[in-house]
Structures are given as structure tokens and as C-alpha cells.
C-alpha positions in Angstrom: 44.8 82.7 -7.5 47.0 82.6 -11.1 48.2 79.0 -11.7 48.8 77.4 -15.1 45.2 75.6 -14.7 43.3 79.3 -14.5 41.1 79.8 -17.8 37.7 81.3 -18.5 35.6 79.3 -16.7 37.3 79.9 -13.4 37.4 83.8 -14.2 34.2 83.9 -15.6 32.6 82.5 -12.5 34.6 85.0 -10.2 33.1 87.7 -8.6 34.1 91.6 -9.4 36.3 91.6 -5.7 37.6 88.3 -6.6 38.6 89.9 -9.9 40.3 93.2 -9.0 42.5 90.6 -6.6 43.4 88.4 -9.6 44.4 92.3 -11.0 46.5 93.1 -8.3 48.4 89.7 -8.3 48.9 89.9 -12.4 50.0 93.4 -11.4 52.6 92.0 -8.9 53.9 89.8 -10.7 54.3 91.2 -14.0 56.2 94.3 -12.0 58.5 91.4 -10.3 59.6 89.7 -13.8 60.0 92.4 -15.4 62.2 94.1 -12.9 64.4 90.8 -12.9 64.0 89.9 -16.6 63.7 92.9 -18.6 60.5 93.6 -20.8 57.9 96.0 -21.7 56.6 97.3 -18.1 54.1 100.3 -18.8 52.2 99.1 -21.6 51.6 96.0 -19.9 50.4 96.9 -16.7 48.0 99.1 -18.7 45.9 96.3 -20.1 46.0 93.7 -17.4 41.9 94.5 -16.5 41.6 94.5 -20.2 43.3 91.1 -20.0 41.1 90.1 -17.5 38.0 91.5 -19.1 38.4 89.9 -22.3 39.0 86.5 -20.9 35.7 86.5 -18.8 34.1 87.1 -22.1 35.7 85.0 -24.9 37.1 81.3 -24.7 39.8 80.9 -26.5 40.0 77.4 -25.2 36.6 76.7 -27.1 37.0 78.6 -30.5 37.2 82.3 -30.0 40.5 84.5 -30.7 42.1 87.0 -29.3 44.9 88.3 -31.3 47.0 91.6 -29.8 48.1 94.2 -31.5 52.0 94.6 -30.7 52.1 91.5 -28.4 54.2 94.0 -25.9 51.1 94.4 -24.1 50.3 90.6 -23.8 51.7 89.7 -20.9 48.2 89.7 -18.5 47.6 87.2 -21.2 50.3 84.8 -21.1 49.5 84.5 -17.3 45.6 84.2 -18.3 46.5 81.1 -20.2 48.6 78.2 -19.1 51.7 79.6 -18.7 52.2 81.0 -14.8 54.9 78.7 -14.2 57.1 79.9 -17.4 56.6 83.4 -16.8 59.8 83.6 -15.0 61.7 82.5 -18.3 60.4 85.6 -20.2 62.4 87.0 -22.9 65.5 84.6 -22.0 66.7 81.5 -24.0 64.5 79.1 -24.5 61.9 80.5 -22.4 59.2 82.7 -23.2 58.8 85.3 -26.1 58.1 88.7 -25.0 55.3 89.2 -27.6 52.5 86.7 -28.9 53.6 83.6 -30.7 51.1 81.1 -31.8 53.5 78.3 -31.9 54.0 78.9 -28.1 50.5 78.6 -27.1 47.4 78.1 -29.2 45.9 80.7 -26.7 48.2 83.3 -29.1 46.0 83.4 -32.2 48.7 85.4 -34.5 52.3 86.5 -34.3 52.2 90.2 -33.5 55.8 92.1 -32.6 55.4 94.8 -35.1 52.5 97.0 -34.9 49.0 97.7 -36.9 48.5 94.1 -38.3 45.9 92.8 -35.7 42.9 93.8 -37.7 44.3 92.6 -40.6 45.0 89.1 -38.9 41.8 89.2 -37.2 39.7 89.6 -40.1 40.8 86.7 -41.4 40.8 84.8 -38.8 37.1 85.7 -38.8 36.2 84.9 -42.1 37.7 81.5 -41.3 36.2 80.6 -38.8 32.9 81.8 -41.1 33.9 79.8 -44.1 34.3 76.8 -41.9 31.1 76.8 -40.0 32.2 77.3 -36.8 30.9 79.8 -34.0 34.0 81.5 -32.7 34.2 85.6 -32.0 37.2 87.2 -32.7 38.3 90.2 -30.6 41.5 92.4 -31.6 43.5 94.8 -29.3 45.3 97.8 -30.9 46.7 101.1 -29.1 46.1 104.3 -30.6 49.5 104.4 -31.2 49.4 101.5 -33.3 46.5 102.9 -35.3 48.6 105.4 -36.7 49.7 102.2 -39.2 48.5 102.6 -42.5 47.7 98.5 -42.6 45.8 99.1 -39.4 43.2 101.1 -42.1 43.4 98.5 -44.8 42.2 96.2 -42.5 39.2 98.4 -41.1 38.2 99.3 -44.2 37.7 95.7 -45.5 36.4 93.9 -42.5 33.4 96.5 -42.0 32.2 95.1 -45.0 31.7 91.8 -43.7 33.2 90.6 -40.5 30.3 89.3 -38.4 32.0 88.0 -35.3 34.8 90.7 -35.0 35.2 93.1 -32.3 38.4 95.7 -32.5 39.1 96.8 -29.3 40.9 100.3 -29.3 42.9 100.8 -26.4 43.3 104.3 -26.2 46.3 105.6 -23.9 47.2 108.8 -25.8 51.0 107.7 -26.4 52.8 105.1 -28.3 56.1 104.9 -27.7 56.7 108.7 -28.4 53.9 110.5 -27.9 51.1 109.7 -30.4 51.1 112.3 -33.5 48.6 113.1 -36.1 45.5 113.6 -37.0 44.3 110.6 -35.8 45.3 111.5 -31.9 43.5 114.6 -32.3 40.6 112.7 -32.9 40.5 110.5 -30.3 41.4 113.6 -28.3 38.8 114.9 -29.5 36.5 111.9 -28.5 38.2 111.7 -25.4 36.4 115.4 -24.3 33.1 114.1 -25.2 32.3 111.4 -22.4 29.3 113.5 -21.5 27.6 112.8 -24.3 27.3 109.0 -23.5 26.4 109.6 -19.6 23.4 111.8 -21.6 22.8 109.2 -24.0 22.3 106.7 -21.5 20.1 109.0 -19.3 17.8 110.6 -22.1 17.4 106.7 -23.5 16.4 105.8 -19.8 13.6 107.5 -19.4 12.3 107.5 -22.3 12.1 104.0 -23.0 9.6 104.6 -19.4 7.1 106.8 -20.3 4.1 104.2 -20.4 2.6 103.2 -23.7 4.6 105.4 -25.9 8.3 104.7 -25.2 9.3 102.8 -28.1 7.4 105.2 -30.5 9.5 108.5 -28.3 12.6 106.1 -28.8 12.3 106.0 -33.2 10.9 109.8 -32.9 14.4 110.8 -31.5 16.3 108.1 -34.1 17.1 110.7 -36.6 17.8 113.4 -33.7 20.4 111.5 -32.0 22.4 111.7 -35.0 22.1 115.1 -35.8 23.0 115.8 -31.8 26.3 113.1 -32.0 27.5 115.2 -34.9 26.9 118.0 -33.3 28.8 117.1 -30.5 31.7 115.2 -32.4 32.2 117.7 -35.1 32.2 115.0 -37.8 30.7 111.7 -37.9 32.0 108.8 -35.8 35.0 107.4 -38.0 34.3 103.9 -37.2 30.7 103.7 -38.3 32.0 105.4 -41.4 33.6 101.9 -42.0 30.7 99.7 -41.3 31.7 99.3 -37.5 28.9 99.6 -34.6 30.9 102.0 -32.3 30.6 101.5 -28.5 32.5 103.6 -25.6 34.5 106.0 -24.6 34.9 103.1 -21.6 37.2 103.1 -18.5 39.5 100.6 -19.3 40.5 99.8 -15.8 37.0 99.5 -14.4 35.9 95.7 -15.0 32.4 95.8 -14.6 32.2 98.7 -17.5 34.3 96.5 -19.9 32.6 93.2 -19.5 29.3 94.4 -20.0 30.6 96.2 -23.1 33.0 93.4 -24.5 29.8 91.1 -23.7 27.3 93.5 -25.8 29.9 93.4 -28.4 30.3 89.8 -28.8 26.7 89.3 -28.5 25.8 91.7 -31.9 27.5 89.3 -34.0 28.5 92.0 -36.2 32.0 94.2 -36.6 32.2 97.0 -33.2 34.8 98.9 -31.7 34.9 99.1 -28.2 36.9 102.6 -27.2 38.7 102.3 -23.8 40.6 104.6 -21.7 44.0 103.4 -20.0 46.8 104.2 -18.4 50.4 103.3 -19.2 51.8 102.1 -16.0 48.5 101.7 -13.9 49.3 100.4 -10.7 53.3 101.1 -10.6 53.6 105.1 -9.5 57.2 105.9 -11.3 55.6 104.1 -14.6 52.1 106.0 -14.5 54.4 109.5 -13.9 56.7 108.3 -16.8 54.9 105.7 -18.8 57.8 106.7 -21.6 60.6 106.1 -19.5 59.6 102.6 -18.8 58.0 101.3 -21.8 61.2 99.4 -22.3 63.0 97.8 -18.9 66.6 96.6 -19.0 67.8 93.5 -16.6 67.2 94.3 -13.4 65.2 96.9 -13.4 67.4 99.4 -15.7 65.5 101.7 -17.5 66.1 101.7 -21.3 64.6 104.4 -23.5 64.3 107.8 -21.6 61.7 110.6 -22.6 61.9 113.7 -20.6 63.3 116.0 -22.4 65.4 117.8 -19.9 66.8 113.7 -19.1 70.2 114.2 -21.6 71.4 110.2 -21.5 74.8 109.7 -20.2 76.8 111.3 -22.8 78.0 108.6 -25.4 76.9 105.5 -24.4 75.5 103.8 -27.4 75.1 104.2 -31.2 72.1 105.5 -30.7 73.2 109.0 -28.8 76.1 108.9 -30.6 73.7 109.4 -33.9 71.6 111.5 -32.4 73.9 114.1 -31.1 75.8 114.3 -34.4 72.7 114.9 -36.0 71.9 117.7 -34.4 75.4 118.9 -34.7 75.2 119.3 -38.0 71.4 120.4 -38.2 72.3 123.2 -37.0 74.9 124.2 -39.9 72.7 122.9 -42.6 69.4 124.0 -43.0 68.5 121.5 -45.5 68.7 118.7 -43.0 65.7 117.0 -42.2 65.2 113.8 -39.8 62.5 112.4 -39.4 61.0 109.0 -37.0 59.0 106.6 -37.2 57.1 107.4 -33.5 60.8 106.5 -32.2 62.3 109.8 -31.4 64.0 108.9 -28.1 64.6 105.0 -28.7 66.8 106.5 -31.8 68.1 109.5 -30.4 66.3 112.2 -32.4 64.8 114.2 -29.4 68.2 116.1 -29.6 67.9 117.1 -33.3 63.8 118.2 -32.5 65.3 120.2 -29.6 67.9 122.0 -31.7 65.8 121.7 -35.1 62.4 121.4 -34.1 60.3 123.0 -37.3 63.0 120.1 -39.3 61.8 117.2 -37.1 59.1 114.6 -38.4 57.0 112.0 -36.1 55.4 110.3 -39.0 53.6 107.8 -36.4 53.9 104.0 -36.7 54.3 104.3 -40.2 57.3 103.1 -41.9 56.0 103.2 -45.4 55.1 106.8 -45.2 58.3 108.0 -43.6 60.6 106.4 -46.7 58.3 107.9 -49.1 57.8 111.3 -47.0 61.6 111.6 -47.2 61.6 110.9 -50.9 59.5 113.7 -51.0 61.7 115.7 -48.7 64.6 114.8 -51.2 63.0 115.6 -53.9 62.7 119.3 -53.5 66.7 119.4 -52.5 66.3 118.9 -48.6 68.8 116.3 -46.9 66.5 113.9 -45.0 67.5 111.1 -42.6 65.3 108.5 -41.4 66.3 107.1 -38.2 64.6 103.3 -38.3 65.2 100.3 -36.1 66.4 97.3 -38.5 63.5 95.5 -37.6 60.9 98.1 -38.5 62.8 99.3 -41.9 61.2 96.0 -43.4 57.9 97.3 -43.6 58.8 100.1 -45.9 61.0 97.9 -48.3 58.3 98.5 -51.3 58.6 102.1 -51.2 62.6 102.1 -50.6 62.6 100.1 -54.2 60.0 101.8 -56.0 59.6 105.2 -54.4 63.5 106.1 -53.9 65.3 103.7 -56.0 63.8 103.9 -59.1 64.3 107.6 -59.4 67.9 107.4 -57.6 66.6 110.2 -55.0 69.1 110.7 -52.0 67.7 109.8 -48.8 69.7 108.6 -46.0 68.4 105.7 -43.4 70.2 105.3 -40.2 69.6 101.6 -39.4 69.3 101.7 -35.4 69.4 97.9 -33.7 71.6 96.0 -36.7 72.6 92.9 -35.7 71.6 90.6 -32.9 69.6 92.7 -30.2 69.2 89.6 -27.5 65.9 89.5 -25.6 63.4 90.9 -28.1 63.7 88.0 -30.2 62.7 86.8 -33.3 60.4 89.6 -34.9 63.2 92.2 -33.7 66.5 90.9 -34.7 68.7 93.6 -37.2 69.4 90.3 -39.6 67.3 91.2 -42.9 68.6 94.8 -43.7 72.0 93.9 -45.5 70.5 91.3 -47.6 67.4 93.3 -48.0 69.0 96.7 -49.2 71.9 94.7 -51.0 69.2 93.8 -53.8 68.4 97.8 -54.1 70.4 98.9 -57.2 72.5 101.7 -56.6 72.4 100.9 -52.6 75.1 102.1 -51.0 76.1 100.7 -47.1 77.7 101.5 -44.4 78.8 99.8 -41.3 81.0 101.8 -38.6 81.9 99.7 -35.8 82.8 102.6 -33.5 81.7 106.0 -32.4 84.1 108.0 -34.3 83.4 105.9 -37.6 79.5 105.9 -37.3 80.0 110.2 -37.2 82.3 109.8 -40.2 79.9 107.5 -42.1 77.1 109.6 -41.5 78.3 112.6 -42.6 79.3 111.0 -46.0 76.2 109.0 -46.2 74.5 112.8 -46.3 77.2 114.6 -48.2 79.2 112.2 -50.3 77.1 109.3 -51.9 74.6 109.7 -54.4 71.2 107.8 -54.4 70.0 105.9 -50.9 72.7 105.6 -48.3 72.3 103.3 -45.7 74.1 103.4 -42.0 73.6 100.3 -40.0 74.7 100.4 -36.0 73.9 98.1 -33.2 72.3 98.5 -30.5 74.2 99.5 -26.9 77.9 100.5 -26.9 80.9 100.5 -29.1 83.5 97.4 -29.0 87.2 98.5 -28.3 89.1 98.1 -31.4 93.0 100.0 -32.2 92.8 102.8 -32.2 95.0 102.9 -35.3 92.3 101.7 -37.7 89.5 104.8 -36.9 92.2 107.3 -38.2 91.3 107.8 -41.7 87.9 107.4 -43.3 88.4 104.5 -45.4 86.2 101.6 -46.5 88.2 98.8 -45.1 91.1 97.8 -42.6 93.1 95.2 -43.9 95.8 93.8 -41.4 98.1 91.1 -43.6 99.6 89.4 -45.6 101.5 86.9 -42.9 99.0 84.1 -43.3 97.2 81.9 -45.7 93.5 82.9 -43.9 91.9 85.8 -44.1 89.4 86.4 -41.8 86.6 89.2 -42.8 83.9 90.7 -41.1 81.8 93.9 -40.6 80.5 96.0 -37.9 80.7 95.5 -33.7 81.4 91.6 -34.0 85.2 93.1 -35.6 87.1 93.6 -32.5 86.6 90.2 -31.7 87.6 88.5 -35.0 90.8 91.3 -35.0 91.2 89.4 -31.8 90.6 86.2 -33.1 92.9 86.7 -36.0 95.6 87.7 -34.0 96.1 84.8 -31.7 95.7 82.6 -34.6 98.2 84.3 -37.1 95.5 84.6 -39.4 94.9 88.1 -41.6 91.6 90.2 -41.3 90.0 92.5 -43.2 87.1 94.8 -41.7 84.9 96.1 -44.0 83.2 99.5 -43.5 81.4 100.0 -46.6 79.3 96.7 -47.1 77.8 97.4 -50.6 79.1 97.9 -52.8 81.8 96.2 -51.7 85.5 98.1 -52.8 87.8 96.9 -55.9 90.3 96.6 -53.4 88.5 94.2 -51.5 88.7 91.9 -54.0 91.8 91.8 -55.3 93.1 91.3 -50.8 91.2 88.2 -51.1 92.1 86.4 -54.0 95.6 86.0 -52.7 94.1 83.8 -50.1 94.2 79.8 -50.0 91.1 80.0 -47.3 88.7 83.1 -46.4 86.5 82.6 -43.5 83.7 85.7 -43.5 82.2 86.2 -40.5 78.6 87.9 -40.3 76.0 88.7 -38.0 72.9 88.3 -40.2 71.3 86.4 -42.1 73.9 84.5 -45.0 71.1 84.0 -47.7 71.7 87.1 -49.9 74.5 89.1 -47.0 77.5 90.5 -47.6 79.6 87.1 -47.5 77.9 85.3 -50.2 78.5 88.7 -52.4 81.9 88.5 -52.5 81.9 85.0 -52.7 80.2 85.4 -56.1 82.3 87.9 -57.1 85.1 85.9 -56.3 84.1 82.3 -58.1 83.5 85.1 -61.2 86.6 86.2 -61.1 88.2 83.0 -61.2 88.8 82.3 -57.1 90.2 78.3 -56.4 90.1 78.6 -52.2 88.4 77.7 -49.7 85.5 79.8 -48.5 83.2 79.8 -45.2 80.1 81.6 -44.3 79.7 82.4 -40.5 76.2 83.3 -39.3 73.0 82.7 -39.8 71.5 80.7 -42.1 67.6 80.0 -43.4 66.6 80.3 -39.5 65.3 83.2 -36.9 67.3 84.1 -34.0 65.7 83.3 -31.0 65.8 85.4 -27.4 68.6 85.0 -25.5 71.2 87.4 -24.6 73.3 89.0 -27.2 76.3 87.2 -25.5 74.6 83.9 -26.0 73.1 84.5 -29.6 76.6 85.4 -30.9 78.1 82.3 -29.6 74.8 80.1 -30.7 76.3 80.6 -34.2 80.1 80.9 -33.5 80.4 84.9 -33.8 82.2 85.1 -30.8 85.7 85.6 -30.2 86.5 81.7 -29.0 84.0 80.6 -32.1 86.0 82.6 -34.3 89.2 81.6 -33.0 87.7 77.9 -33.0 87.2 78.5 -36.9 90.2 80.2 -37.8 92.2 77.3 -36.7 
């Protein structure tokens, strides 16, 4: 049945049997791609009869949108829409993106790898389409998880007003990537234990609508009582009518015939609605549904990525990440004025170990990356130590309040920047290439870059203890590179090896046991930085003995590390040659991190190529 040619006319003309097959075989072979590939696994086979559903109701090959909140749950919808045949290329060079792009399909209406901008996007999609006369409906996934996002409220607030073909379609699975926290989860929680009210809604409005003669007058007689009794039973009045939107559900999000006929209703009222649906993470796949957690992320062939049962301890120092998290703890436990707080990431970053050991000093702020850098300004503020464990990626949403919230006032907070660097598959929204330029600008920044185990405990514990203001530790994602063992001795800010040659190779972070590599089958000299802003005196001086300095760096070169010192060093009077290695006015696409580094010669034989 799935072939690049299926589209809404085909599934719209299908019958409900004929759709639950077309369910099974998105089912089969999202599971089998995935497995090979890597990907998102739970999330997506959560939403594939949501997939379904929303494509027998809108066209997007005749004007309407669909536009997905977190495009991780997107991949029903890639099959849905031309692109069967590629499927098998997901998340690998040059093949398809594991989240919505609209420059791979115009069936993608919006970009969407970070969470809670679907409404946003939507809505103005929708007043587009308005402005220009055209007929279109607009319909917007987000997860509960995602409505934790403060822009996810910005944008309900001002599309209520007006929006009059916009349906937000709240998929409701009562977990995020961590378990959903917050007020807002014990609404829909509380929402969730209310489904009886809607079986007797439906009932009540049944028969009286067939009491001869006077039905419709029974049916405005009870108007102002139905209120009164929804109250009653909610507690509070229904949050989304409180914004202007007609509410409509709780509905099963895996029966089809329940979501048509709602999606349908919605599109028809040609005003803003929220459709509620249930679903569950993993439907279909038993080990998913048991652990939807465990395999929200799969590895190549079928490895699972980010563990979340507690009693599940990863294999003891295997990446950054437990590294962090483990030393953390560690010293949670001496220092009560430690506080570490995530934003709905605790296992992904490792901070399940400092909630086990710590738990009343342990903060889920939700998908809210803006709240946690000001929350832990506020932390800091009344002498407490906090440490916001981030992915790169999602630290650029809380830029604004990391300038004018921290900065400003010089307040000591300390951001460990999980996934720095290239991080393969994931792609262009999720690349770590934007922090180092981005938190070079912050006055009084101060950054750190271990490029082992041992360093990245050292740094951390002088991020928190020894350096005034924000401090900044950036790892990568997976394990640590093998680098002598003679340079993790002392906790310095740089390892210079030299001076035998007239090059001088530099570089920062995991990418340094290659260039110390490099370096020495060339003859050149290398210097590894470990404190990337502000760069040491020392630094300075090494290099302007040099005829030619190659820098090596794995981010982006507009505003990084390399073309600071090469400011610095045309100040101070510096008559070499200088080279930039990296990346340069462009986003990294998906590929493995093997293949990205060598893309743009970061590599042990580009380096050695360029050393030359």
C-alpha cells in the first residue's frame, strides 16, 4: 500500500480496515529503518494513526499545512508524502533529515528540530494564507512535553485572537523525553481522569436534542448549566477556551475513526480548536510501549541510546555525559549548595545520578531553556552553586537571558554544554557549532574545553569553585579520544608540544588527539587549548614565534575561537601566515560524525593534508 505516489486522495478514499493496514505497514517499516538507521523510535510509532488521520483530513498537496511540533515524530509523515523510496536514507548523508525540513519536501510546512515553535509557525502560516486570499487550514502537532515551552504560550495566546483556519492538535503522551514536569502535566493529568464527562456530554446532548418539539429550547435551557457542571468537574475552566480556542477531546489517539471525525469537525469550524489526544509512546513495538524512554533515541542498528530506568546505571564511563553526571553527584554530596538543574533532559545528560543522590537539589524545568538560565540566576543569586546541564543545540534558546539575566550582573552560574561539536545523524538543527562563538561575545565568559574524562572532572570542578561570573564546560557527545597521557597531569589551560617547527598547529577539544597526531608525523608543533575564552597570555606570546599557524576547529569559524586569536594576533603586530579549519557561513548536514569531520578536513589525514 505506501509508495511515493500515496497522498490524500488515495487515503481519503480508503476504508477504516484498509487504514489500520496502511498503520501496520508505517509501523513495520518505520520499526525496520530505524533499527538499521538510527532515529527516534517511540515517539514516532506513537503518532503514525495521527499521521494517518490528519492526512485523510487536510491536503497539503492543495493548500493546507501541517507543521509538527519537534519533527521527531514526523516520520508517519515523510512516508505519507512522496518520500517511501528515500526512507531508507534517513538520517545519513545526503539522505533524509530526521526531522521536518521544508526545503526537503513542500509537504514539511516549517523547520521544526527544537521544540514549542509549531504554534508560533502555524499561526503565521495561517494569517498568510488569510492575507492572501486563499482557503488553506492549518493544523499543528505539539506533545505535552513540548507544551511546557514558554514560546508554545506566546503563540496560543496570540493566535486565539484571530486564527480562523488553525487547529492545534495536542498530543498528549504524559512524557517528553524525561517525564513531563509541572503544572501543566498535572493538568492534563487532571483532564486525562475526566473522560466521563464527555461520554455524559455526548449522552445527555443525545437525547435531549429528541424530545419532540422542545429539544432545541431543552438544549439553550441547559447552555449556562453545562458550564457550571464542566467547572465543576475540571476544577477550573478549560485553559484553552481561556485563550480563544474551541476545545474538543480527550480523543483516543490511536483509534482512526474518533480522530477523523474530530480533526474533520475541527477543520470544518473555521475557527482556532484544540483537539486533545491520547497516545502511546511506542504503540505497536512491546519493549518501546514498556520503555517508551529507553528508546526515544535509537543508535545504529538497533542500540539503544538514552536509558531511563533508574535502577539501569550505564556502563560505567562511557561518554562525557556519565562522566559529568557521576562527578556531579560526587560532589553534590559534599556541597550542599550545589544545585543542577535540566532542561526535561535528566538521563540524555546524565543528571538522574545527582536527583538520585540529591534529589530535593535537582530541577526539571521542562522544555524550557529560558527559564532554566534565569532559574539558576536566581539559584545563584541567593549563594547556591547551580549547574545547568544543556545540550549545545538547546543552549541557544536561552542566549537572551544568559546576556541580560546572568551577564549583566556577573552572577556565577555554571552550564555544562552536553553534544559540543559535530553530533552526526541529528543534523543540522542539532549540531554543537554555535556555543563558542555564541558565549565568546558574553563579557566576562569564561570556557572550558576538556578533551578527556579526567580533564572534563577537573574543569568542572573549577568551573564551580574557581572562576567568577558564568563558566561554561563544553564536551562532545560519546567517548573520550586517546591522547598522552602525559598532558592530563596537571590542570593547566593549554598543552603546548614545541618549538622544533615553523607550524604550529592548534586546536581544542576531542578533534586534539588527532591533530597531536597529525603534528607529529608532520614535524609540526601543537598547542591544545583547554580554556577557550579567554584565551591565556601565554597563548599568545607561543604563537607569535611562528612563521604559519594552522587552527583547527570544530564549529562554526565566524566569531570561534580561531578568529580570536587571530585578532589578537594582527593587534599585536603578527606577520605569518594564518589558516582557519572548520566551518564556515554553512550548517552541517547529517552524516556520521566520521564523515562530517572529514567533510571539512578535521580529521587526522585532513589535518596532516594541511600541515604539510
Amino acid at each position: 500500500m505506501l509508495s511515493d505516489n500515496i497522498n490524500h486522495d488515495k487515503i481519503s478514499q480508503m476504508t477504516t480496515p484498509q487504514l489500520r493496514s496502511l498503520c501496520r505497514e508505517l509501523r513495520g517499516c518505520i520499526l525496520h529503518t530505524v533499527m538499521k538507521n538510527g532515529g527516534h523510535l517511540s515517539s514516532n510509532l506513537g503518532t503514525v494513526e495521527l499521521a494517518v488521520a490528519l492526512h485523510y483530513v487536510y491536503d497539503v498537496q492543495n493548500g493546507d499545512k501541517i507543521v509538527w511540533d519537534v519533527g521527531h515524530q514526523s516520520y508517519a509523515h515523510k512516508l505519507l508524502t512522496g518520500r517511501y523510496s528515500r526512507f531508507g536514507t534517513l538520517r545519513q548523508k545526503d539522505g533524509l533529515s530526521g526531522f521536518t525540513r521544508h526545503s526537503e519536501s513542500p509537504a514539511d510546512a516549517f523547520i521544526s528540530g527544537h521544540s514549542s515553535n509549531s504554534l508560533s509557525a502555524a499561526y503565521g502560516i495561517s494569517a498568510a494564507l488569510r492575507l492572501k486570499g486563499e482557503d488553506g487550514s492549518v493544523a499543528a502537532v505539539i506533545g505535552d512535553g513540548s507544551f511546557t515551552g514558554g514560546e508554545a504560550y506566546e503563540g496560543l495566546n496570540n493566535a486565539g485572537k484571530t486564527a480562523s483556519n488553525l487547529t492545534l492538535v495536542l498530543n498528549d503522551n504524559a512524557m517528553s523525553i524525561s517525564k513531563s514536569t509541572g503544572a501543566l502535566a498535572r493538568y492534563l493529568a487532571h483532564i486525562r481522569s475526566t473522560r466521563k464527562y464527555y461520554v455524559a456530554k455526548e449522552r445527555v446532548k443525545s437525547v435531549i436534542s429528541s424530545v419532540p418539539l422542545v429539544g432545541k429550547q431543552l438544549q439553550r435551557a441547559v447552555g449556562a448549566a453545562k458550564v457550571l457542571v464542566k467547572e465543576a468537574i475540571y476544577d477550573t475552566s478549560n485553559l484553552f477556551e481561556n485563550f480563544g480556542f474551541t476545545y474538543i477531546g480527550p480523543v483516543d489517539g490511536h483509534n482512526l475513526e474518533d480522530l477523523i471525525e474530530a480533526l474533520s469537525v475541527a477543520k470544518q469550524m473555521k475557527r482556532p480548536c484544540v483537539v486533545h489526544i491520547f497516545t502511546k509512546k511506542g504503540k505497536g513495538y512491546a519493549p518501546a510501549e514498556n520503555n517508551p524512554g529507553e528508546y526515544h533515541s535509537i543508535g545504529k542498528n538497533g542500540v539503544v541510546e538514552d536509558l531511563t530506568a533508574e535502577d539501569k546505571a550505564l556502563v560505567c564511563e562511557k561518554s562525557f555525559s556519565e562522566v559529568f553526571g557521576r562527578e556531579l553527584a560526587r560532589l553534590g554530596k559534599k556541597d550542599s549548595r550545589i544545585c543542577a538543574i535540566t532542561a526535561a533532559m535528566k538521563y540524555a545528560v546524565g543528571l538522574n545520578y545527582f536527583k538520585n543522590t540529591c534529589p530535593s537539589r535537582f530541577f526539571d524545568g521542562g522544555i524550557a531553556e529560558q527559564h532554566c538560565v534565569t532559574f539558576a540566576a536566581g539559584l545563584a543569586s541567593e549563594g547556591m552553586l547551580p549547574v545547568f546541564a544543556v545540550y549545545s543545540t538547546f543552549l541557544q534558546r536561552g542566549f537572551d537571558q544568559i546576556i541580560h539575566d546572568c551577564a549583566i550582573e556577573n552572577t556565577h552560574i555554571t552550564l555544562c554544554i552536553d553534544r559540543a561539536g559535530f553530533v552526526g545523524e541529528d543534523g543540522e538543527t542539532h549540531q554543537g557549532i554555535f556555543d563558542v562563538p555564541m558565549l565568546r561575545a558574553v563579557p566576562n565568559m569564561t570556557i572550558f574545553a576538556p578533551a578527556t574524562f579526567e580533564e572534563l572532572r577537573r574543569c568542572l570542578m573549577r568551573a564551580i569553585y574557581d572562576t567568577k561570573g558564568i563558566a561554561a564546560v563544553r564536551y562532545p557527545k560519546g567517548g573520550e579520544p586517546v591522547i598522552q597521557g602525559a598532558e592530563i597531569t596537571p590542570a593547566r589551560d593549554f598543552f603546548y608540544s614545541g618549538k622544533h617547527s615553523k607550524t604550529l598547529g592548534i586546536t581544542y577539544g576531542k578533534i586534539s588527539a588527532d591533530l597531536s597526531r597529525a603534528a607529529a608525523d608532520t614535524g609540526s608543533d601543537y598547542l591544545r587549548l583547554v580554556v577557550v575564552c579567554p584565551l591565556p597570555e601565554e597563548v599568545y606570546e607561543i604563537a607569535l614565534g611562528y612563521e604559519r599557524i594552522v587552527f583547527f576547529e570544530e564549529g562554526s569559524l565566524a566569531g570561534g575561537c580561531a578568529e580570536g586569536l587571530f585578532a589578537e594576533l594582527l593587534k599585536r603586530g603578527y606577520h605569518g601566515k594564518a589558516e582557519c579549519v572548520g566551518v564556515s557561513g554553512e550548517f552541517v548536514p547529517a552524516g556520521t560524525r566520521e564523515e562530517q569531520l572529514s567533510m571539512y578536513g578535521l580529521d587526522y589525514y585532513g589535518m596532516k593534508e594541511k600541515l604539510v
